[in-house]
C-alpha positions in Angstrom: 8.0 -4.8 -11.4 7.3 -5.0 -7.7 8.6 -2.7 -5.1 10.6 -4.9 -3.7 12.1 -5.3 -7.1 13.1 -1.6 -7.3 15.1 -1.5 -4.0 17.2 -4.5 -5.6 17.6 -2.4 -8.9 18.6 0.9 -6.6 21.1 -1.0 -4.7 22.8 -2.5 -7.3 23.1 0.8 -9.4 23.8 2.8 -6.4 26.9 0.1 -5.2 28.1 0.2 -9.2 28.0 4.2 -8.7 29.7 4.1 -5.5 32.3 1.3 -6.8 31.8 -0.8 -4.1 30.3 -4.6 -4.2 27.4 -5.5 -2.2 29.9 -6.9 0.6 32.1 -3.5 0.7 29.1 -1.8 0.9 27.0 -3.7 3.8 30.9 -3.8 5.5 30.9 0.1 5.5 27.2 0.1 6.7 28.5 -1.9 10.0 26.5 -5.0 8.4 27.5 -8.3 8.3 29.0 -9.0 4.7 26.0 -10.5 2.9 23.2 -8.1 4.4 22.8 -6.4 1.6 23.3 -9.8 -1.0 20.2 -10.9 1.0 18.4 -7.8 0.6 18.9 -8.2 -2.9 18.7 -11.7 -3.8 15.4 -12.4 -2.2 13.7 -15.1 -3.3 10.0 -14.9 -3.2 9.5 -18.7 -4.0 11.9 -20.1 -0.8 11.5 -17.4 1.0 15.5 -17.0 1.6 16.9 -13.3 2.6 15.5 -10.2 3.4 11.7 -9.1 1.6 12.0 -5.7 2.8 14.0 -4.2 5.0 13.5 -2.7 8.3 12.6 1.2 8.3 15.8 1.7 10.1 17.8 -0.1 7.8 16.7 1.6 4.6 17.9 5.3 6.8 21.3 3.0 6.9 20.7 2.2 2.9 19.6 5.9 2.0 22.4 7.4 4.6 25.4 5.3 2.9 23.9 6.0 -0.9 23.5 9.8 0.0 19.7 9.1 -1.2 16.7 10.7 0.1 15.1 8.3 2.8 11.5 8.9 1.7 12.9 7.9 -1.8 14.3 4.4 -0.4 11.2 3.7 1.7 9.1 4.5 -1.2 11.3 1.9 -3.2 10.7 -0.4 -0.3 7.0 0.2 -0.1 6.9 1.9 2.9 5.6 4.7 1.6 3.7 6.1 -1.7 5.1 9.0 -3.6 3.2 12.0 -3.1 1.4 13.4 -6.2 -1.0 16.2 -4.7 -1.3 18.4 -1.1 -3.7 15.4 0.0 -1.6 12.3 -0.3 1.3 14.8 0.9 -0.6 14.6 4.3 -1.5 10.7 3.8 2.3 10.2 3.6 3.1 12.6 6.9 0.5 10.2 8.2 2.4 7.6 7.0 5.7 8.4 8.0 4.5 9.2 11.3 3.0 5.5 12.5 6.0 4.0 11.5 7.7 6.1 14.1 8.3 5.1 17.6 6.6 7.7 19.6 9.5 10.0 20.9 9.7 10.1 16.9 6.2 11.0 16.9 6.3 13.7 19.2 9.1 15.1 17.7 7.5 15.7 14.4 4.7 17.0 16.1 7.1 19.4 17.6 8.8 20.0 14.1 5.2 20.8 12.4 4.2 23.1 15.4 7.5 24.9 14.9 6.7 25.4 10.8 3.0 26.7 11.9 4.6 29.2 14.3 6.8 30.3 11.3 4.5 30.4 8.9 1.9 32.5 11.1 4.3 34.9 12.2 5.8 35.5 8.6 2.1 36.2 7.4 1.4 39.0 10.7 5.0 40.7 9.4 
């Protein structure tokens, strides 16, 4: 199964969780009514509807499921799920060039912020 095949399988159980249809669900996203029919019914072979959606749209997809995002890029082959401390950094990596660069700069922010924690919990 590819990954694109996996987002279509995670959309279609999450809207069957939810109780919505696809059109209920892309409506309540502020999508047009078929965005997420076109996200799911992609056809490789024609090339009709969405391959993989936009970053920002799986944070729309993961927001509205109440999923984690890094689990919906992952299922959208954005990013690989991490498995030991090094591919933990390869997917900060990751995660970081698909950010625009006030993103970027925030995280960098973010990590400075958990160094300065965790140096100043180890001098208590």
């Amino acid at each position: 199964m590819d990954q694109h095949e996996s987002l279509r399988d995670f959309i279609r159980a999450a809207c069957r969780r939810k109780g919505v249809s696809l059109g209920e669900a892309s409506r309540n996203m502020g999508r047009s009514r078929n965005w997420l029919e076109r996200i799911v019914n992609y056809d490789p072979i024609t090339g009709k509807g969405i391959k993989r959606p936009r970053v920002e749209s799986c944070a729309d997809i993961a927001r509205y499921f109440g999923e984690d995002l890094n689990y919906v890029l992952q299922l959208a082959g954005y990013i690989s799920p991490p498995v030991s401390p090094t591919s933990i950094v390869d997917e900060i990596l990751t995660v970081a060039n698909l950010l625009p660069l006030e993103g970027q700069e925030a995280l960098l922010e973010y990590a400075r912020l958990l160094k300065f924690r965790a140096t100043s919990a180890d001098t208590r």
